[in-house]
N, C-alpha and C positions, 0 to 999 in steps of 0.2 A: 255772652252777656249773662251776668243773673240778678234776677229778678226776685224778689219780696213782696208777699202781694197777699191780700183777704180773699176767701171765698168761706161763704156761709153754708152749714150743712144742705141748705136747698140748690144750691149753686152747684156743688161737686156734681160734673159729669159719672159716668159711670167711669169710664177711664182711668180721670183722675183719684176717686175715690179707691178704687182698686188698689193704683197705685201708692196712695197714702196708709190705706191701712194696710198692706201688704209690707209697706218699710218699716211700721208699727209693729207689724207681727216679728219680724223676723230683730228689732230692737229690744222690744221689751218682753218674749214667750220667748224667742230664739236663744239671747246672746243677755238676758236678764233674769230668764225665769220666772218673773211674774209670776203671779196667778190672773191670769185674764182671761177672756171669753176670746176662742177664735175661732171661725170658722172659713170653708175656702181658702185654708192661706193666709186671710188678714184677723188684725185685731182690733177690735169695735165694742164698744158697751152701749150702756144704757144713755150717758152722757151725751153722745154720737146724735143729737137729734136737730129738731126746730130752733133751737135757742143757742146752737155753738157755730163760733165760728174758726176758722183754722187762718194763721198766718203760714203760708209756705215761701220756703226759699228754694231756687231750680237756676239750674244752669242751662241754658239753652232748651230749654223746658223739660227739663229730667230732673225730678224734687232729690236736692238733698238736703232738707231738714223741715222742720214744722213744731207748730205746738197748736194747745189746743184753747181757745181762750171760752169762757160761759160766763153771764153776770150773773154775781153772786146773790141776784133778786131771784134768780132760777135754781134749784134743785142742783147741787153740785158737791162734788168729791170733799171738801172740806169741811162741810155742814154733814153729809151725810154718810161719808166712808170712813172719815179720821176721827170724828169725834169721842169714839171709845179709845184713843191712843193720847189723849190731851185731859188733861183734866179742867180746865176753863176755857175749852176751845168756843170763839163765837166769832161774830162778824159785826160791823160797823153797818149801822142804815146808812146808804148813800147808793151814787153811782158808781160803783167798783167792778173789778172783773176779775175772773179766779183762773188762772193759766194755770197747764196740764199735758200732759204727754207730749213732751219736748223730746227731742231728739234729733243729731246730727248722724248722717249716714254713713258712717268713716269708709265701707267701702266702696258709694259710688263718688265719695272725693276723693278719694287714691286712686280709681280710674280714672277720673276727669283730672287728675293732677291739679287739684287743687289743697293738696296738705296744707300747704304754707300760705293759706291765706286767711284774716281774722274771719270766719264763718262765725263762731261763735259771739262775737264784738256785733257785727253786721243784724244776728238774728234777736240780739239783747235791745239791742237800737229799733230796730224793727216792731217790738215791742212796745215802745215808748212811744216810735213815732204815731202807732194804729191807735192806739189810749189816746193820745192827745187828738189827736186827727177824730175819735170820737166822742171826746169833750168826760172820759174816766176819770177819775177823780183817782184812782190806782191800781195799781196791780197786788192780789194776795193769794200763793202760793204754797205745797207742803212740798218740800226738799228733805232729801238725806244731807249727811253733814259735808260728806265730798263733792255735792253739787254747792249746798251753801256758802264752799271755798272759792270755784271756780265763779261765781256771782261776785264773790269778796274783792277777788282781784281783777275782775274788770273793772274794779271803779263807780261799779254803780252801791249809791249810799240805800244799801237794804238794809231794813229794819229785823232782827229777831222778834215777833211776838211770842210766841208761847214755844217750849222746849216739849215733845211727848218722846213716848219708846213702840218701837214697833216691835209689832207679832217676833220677830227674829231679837229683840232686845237691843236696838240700835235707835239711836238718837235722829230723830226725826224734827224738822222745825217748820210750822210758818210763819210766815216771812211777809212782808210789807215790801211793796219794788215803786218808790215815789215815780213818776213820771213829768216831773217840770222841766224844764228848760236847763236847768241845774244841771241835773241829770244826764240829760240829753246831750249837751253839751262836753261832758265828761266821756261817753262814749264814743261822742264824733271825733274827740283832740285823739284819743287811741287809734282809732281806726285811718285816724290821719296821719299818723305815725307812720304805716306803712305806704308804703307808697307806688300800688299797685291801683290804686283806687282814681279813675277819671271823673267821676260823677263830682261837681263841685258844690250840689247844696243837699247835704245830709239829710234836714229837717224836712225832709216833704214825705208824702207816703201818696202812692208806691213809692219803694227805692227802685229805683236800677243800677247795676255797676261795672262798670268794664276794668277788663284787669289790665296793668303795666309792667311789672314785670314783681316777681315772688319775693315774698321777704317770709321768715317766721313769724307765725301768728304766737304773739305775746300771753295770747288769752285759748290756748289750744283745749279744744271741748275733747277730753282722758273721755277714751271709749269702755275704761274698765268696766265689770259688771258690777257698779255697786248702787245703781237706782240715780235716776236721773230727773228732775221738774217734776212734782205729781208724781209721788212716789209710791201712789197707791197700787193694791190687790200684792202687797209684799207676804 
């Protein structure tokens, strides 16, 4: 079975927390080089508090993927870590929410043989479904340009807002991720496409999903090192 599902910084067991910023560390300091804070093995910042919440995705309760979501009425990476890389970088007044340290676990899905299944579709929807489910007016985002792609062609209609250049001189964007039914809808007809998927009503959160048998994922999340969701401490 796996599972998509919220838990708020106050919620994380110790367990689970370990686990998460542990797949963190070994993501974005291991196999990205970041510059992050880690200690113990995992990696966690300041962000990591009262005010964030994490969606994760887990197969039989062993996380392979997450991101990290904070409303943008809180203290957050876009306002406060990118804005020397944009030169009119700002935010909208509203109910929004700023997603961040995303990540798929390519090698506890190649032990769980799970390559070939849309994870990447699955955790974008998952996305959508939590915003709406908490009444977000959107999701906004800093991506490198190869994450930018991999968003492009699932289908979901993001918006480019501002273009900046990072520390390394590489093209940097945030992004607008709508959340209507629109939307929504457009990632489910994908993920419907394969046809490993039993669970027959997309639009709920939690997800849960049982598999039928393997098809290639359309929308495969490229493990290269080139910065991934929240592409900060580059």
């Amino acid at each position: 079975m796996m599972d998509f599902f919220a838990l708020d910084y106050d919620s994380l067991s110790k367990r689970k927390s370990s686990e998460l910023f542990s797949l963190r560390k070994k993501t974005f300091k291991d196999r990205l080089n970041w510059r992050v804070n880690c200690e113990e093995n995992m990696e966690f910042d300041g962000y990591d508090n009262k005010n964030t919440t994490y969606i994760l995705g887990a197969y039989n309760d062993t996380v392979i993927c997450s991101l990290r979501f904070i409303e943008t009425k809180f203290p957050n990476m876009i306002i406060d870590t990118f804005r020397p890389y944009f030169k009119n970088l700002s935010l909208p007044e509203g109910n929004y929410v700023e997603a961040s340290r995303l990540f798929i676990d390519k090698e506890r899905v190649k032990s769980l043989s799970l390559q070939q299944h849309p994870i990447s579709l699955i955790l974008f929807l998952s996305m959508i479904n939590y915003a709406k489910d908490m009444s977000y007016q959107g999701i906004y985002a800093i991506v490198s340009h190869p994450m930018l792609i991999i968003f492009q062609r699932s289908g979901w209609q993001i918006s480019v807002i501002e273009t900046g250049l990072s520390e390394k001189n590489q093209n940097i964007y945030l992004i607008y991720m709508p959340v209507d039914e629109y939307n929504q809808q457009i990632l489910i007809n994908r993920i419907n496409e394969t046809p490993f998927i039993l669970n027959g009503n997309l639009k709920t959160w939690p997800l849960s999903f049982s598999g039928r048998e393997n098809r290639p994922d359309k929308v495969q999340f490229d493990p290269e090192p080139y910065g991934v969701l929240g592409i900060g401490n580059t």
